[in-house]
Structure formats: C-alpha cells, structure tokens
N, C-alpha and C positions, 0 to 999 in steps of 0.2 A: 607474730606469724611469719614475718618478712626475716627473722632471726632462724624461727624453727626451720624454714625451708631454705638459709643459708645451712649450716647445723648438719640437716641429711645429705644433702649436695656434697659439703666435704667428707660427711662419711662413704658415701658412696664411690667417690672417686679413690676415699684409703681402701677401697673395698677391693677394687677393679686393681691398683696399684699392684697389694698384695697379691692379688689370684693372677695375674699378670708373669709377676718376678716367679711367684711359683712351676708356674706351666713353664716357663724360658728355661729355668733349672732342672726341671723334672728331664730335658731333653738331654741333658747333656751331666747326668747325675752317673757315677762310674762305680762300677760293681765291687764289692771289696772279697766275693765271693772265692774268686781262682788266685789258688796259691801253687800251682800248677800248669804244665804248657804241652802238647803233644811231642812235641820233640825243639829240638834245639835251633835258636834262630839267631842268627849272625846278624851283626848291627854298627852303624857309625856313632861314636860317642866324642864325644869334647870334654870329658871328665879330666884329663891329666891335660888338658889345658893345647889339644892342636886334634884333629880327628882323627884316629884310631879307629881299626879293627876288635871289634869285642864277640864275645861268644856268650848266648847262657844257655844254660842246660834247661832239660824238667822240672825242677824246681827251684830255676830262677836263679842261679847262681850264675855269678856273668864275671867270664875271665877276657883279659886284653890278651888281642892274639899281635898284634902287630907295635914295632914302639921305636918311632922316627920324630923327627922332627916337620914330615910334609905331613900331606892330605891324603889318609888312605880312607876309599868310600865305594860304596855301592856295591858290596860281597854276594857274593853268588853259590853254592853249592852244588859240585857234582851230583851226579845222580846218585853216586855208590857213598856219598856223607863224606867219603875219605879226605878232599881239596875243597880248597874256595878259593874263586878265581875273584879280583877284584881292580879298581884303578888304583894309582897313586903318581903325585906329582916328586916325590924324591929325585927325581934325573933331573928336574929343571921344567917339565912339561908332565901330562898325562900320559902314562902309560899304561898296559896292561899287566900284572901280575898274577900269579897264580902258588898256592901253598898249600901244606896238608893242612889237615882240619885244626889242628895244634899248634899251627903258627908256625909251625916248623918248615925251614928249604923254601923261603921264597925268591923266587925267579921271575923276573920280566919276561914276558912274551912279546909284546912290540917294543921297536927302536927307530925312533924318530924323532923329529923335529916339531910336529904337530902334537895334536891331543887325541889321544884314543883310552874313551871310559865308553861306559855302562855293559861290563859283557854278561854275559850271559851263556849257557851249558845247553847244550842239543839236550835230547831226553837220552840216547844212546852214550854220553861221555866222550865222541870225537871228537867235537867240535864245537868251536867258542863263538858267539858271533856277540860284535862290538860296536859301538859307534866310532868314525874317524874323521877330521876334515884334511886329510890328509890330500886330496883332491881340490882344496878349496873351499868347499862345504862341505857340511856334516851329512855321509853316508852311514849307510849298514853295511859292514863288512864279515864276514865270515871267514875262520883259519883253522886250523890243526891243535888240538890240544897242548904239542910242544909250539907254536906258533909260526908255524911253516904255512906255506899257500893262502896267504892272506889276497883275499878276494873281494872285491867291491860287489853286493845286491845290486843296491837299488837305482847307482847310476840316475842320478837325479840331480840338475844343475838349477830348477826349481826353486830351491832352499833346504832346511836343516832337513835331516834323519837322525832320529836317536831314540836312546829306552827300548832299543829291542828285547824281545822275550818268546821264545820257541814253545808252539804247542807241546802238549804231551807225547803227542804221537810223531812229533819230530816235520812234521807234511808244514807247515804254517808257522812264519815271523808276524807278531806283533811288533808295532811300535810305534812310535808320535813323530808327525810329520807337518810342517808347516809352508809346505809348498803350496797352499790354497791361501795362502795372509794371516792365518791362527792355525793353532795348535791343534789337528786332530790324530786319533789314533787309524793307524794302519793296519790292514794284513796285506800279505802275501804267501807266495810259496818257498819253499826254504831254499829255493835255488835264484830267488829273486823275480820269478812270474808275477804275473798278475797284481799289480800292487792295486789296492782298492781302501777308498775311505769308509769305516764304519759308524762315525759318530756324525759328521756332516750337522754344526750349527757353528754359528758366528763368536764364543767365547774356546775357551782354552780346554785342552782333554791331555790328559798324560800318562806316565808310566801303566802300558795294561802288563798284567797279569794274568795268564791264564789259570783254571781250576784244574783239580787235576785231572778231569775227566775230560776235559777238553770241549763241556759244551759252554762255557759261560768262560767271561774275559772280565776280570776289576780293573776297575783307574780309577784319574784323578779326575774333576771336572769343576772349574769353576763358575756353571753357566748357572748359578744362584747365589752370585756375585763375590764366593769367595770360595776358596778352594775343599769338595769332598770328597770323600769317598764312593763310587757310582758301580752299577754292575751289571754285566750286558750279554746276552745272546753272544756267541763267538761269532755268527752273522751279525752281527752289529743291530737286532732287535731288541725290543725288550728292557732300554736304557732306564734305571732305577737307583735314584741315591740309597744311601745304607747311612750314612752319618748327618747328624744337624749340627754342627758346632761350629759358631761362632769365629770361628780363626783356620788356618790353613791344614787340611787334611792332606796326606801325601803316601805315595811310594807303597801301595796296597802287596801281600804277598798272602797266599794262600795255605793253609795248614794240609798234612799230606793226604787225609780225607775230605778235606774240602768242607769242613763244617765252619770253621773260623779263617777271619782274616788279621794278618797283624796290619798296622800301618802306624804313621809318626804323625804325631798332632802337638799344637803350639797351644792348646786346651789351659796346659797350668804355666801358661807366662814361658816356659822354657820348652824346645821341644821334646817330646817323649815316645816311648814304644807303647803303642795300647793293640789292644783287639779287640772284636766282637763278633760276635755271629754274622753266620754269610746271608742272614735276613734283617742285620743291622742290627738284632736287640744284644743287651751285654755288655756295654762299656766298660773292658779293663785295664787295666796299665798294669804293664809290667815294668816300667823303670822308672827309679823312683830317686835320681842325682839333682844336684843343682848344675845341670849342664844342656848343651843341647843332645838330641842321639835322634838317629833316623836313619832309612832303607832299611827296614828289617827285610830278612830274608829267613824261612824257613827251612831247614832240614827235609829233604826226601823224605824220611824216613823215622817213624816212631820209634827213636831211642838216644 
C-alpha cells in the first residue's frame, strides 16, 4: 500500500510538471500565420557583424540601408516615408543623421562633442526632436529638419531625458525620464510645458510610443521583474502588459492603423523583430538571422 501511494504521488507530480511546462509555452508560442506586414519597418541588425540600418518591405524582404564600420541605430521615418532620420557614432561620438528611404544622401544633422541619438519626426516633417547631454545631462532637444535651431525642452539638471516620441497631432513629447530615481515615462507640450510623470511606480518604464490616433502611448516596463511590452491611456491611465515572455521586451512601434505593434524580443536566444496585436494576442517574428536586430520602426504609410 505504502508503494501504491508512493507510485500515484510520482505520477501526479509528472502530471502537474507536464501541464505546468505546457501552460509556460502555450504563453509564449509565436504564430507562423503572417507572411505579410502593413507597410515597411526600418530596423537595427548585427547581421554583417557591427549595427546597420536595414529596411523590410510587405513581404518581408529586408535590405541594408546603411554600411560603415560604427553603430547606426534607432531609425525613424518621416511622415511622407520618403527619409529616416537616425543616430550613428561614425565621427567618434553620437550624432544625428538623416537619409532618403533608400539609403541614399546621408548627412549629419548635429556636430558636437557629446552624444546626441534617439530622434524622432514631428507629425508635420519640420522638425526633429532628439536626446542630447550636450548640457551635461541628457535633455530633449528639438531642431529644424536641416539641423538648424537646435533647442533644449526640457531644461532639467534633475537627471537623464531621452526616447522622445511626438504625438500625432504634433501638441505632445513622450519620453523616459529619471529625474525621480528610475525610469519613468514623460509628457509634455511640444514646446517643452508642462512636463508631468504618467507611469509613477518604483521599477523602470521606457521607450513610449504613441498610437496613431493619439489616444493610447506603448512602452517598455519592467515592473514584473523583467522587461515588456505595456500599453496606456495617453493620460497615463489605463497601464496594461500586452506581452509575457520570459526575457527582455523593448522598443514598441505602432503599425499605421494602429492594430499591431512591432517590438525586439531576446525570446529565441538572439534578439529579434516580432509583432502582435495591440491586445497582445499573435506572436510573430518577422526576422529570422543568427544575429541580434531591434528598434523596429514602422512606415507612415501602407505601402
């Protein structure tokens, strides 16, 4: 008796094991459904062995736009598809760059001494706004699309500014600020008003993203102890993960209807581009290197 009720005991725990491992997997199981993308999204890859500027189209075909020997990263899109503005350290430091959609005519926009990345496109195409610590610490800066009138926001001696991202309608800067002791996301007004915290807890929040409707703001958040994907009231309500997986979710961007999100996940061992719906369900990957690739950026515009 004292055997048969050893016997069940280990079966029940191969029981629990099993239906265990399944449920963990079932979360994090990735769609092989979409061979397909609403329009084209600009990405960092480490495939030719240093971080490059890559492009892929609608169906997935992915060209290098850029091809140096530094760190070109965080590509942005005009609003008309035609440029993408992005950093790169080729001078010796970060700087701002900007080029047509083809890789073609790139130009520096800042020159300096310091580092200035993560920019980012107004919704009208005048104006770039970027991170700088060109001050010291890392501000918001905003300038001219040829890189003229470069102006400090946020004016904050607090601590870093960075990861700006301009609402739709041009009125509102997102971005992640650590002037409280961790990482939270910010707004304000595009002229640098009103800066106000919207996520306000004790772990780390990053890169937002606006939708493109301009009622809801994506990021990162690591306050369930490693980093996701989360999605939020543009009032900062409303806080809601979209992703469960296991390892580092980042750098969210929104698709030009606003149904999908791309983002870069460490999911299969190396970083990658995936997506899913803006209610979390859908896990797909679209890049499929032995390398790392991440900040997807999507395309204005379906085509």
């Amino acid at each position: 008796m004292k055997y048969k009720s050893r016997f069940l005991n280990i079966i029940l725990i191969l029981i629990f094991i099993i239906t265990f491992t399944a449920c963990a997997t079932s979360a994090i199981i990735v769609s092989k459904k979409a061979t397909t993308i609403e329009s084209k999204i600009a990405f960092v890859s480490e495939r030719d062995g240093n971080a490059e500027i890559y492009i892929m189209n609608k169906v997935l075909e992915q060209v290098r736009l850029t091809n140096n020997q530094a760190v070109d990263e965080f590509p942005c899109f005009s609003p008309d598809g035609s440029k993408i503005v992005f950093d790169s350290n080729r001078d010796g430091n970060a700087e701002i760059y900007i080029m047509n959609a083809d890789g073609s005519d790139q130009v520096s926009l800042t020159d300096n001494l310091t580092d200035d990345m993560d920019p980012s496109f107004s919704p009208d195409g005048t104006k770039i706004t970027f991170s700088s610590n060109r001050d010291g610490n890392f501000e918001i800066y905003i300038m001219n699309t040829d890189g003229s009138e470069q102006t400090n926001l946020t004016n904050n001696s607090k601590g870093g500014d960075v990861e700006p991202s301009f609402s739709p309608d041009g009125s509102k800067i997102a971005f992640k600020s650590n002037r409280d002791g961790n990482d939270e996301i910010y707004i304000m007004n595009a002229d640098g008003s009103e800066q106000l915290n919207l996520t306000n807890n004790q772990t780390h929040d990053r890169f937002p993203c606006f939708s493109p409707d301009g009622s809801k703001i994506a990021f990162e958040s690591d306050r369930d102890d490693n980093a996701e994907i989360y999605i939020m009231n543009a009032d900062g309500s409303g806080q809601i993960r979209l992703t469960n997986i296991k390892t580092l979710d980042e750098i969210p961007s929104f698709c030009p209807d606003g149904s999908k999100i791309a983002f870069d996940s460490g999911l299969n061992g190396y970083y990658k581009i995936f997506m899913i719906n803006v209610d979390g369900s859908e896990l797909v990957s679209l890049s499929n290197v032995s390398a790392n690739e991440w900040a997807p950026s999507f395309s204005p515009f379906a085509k």
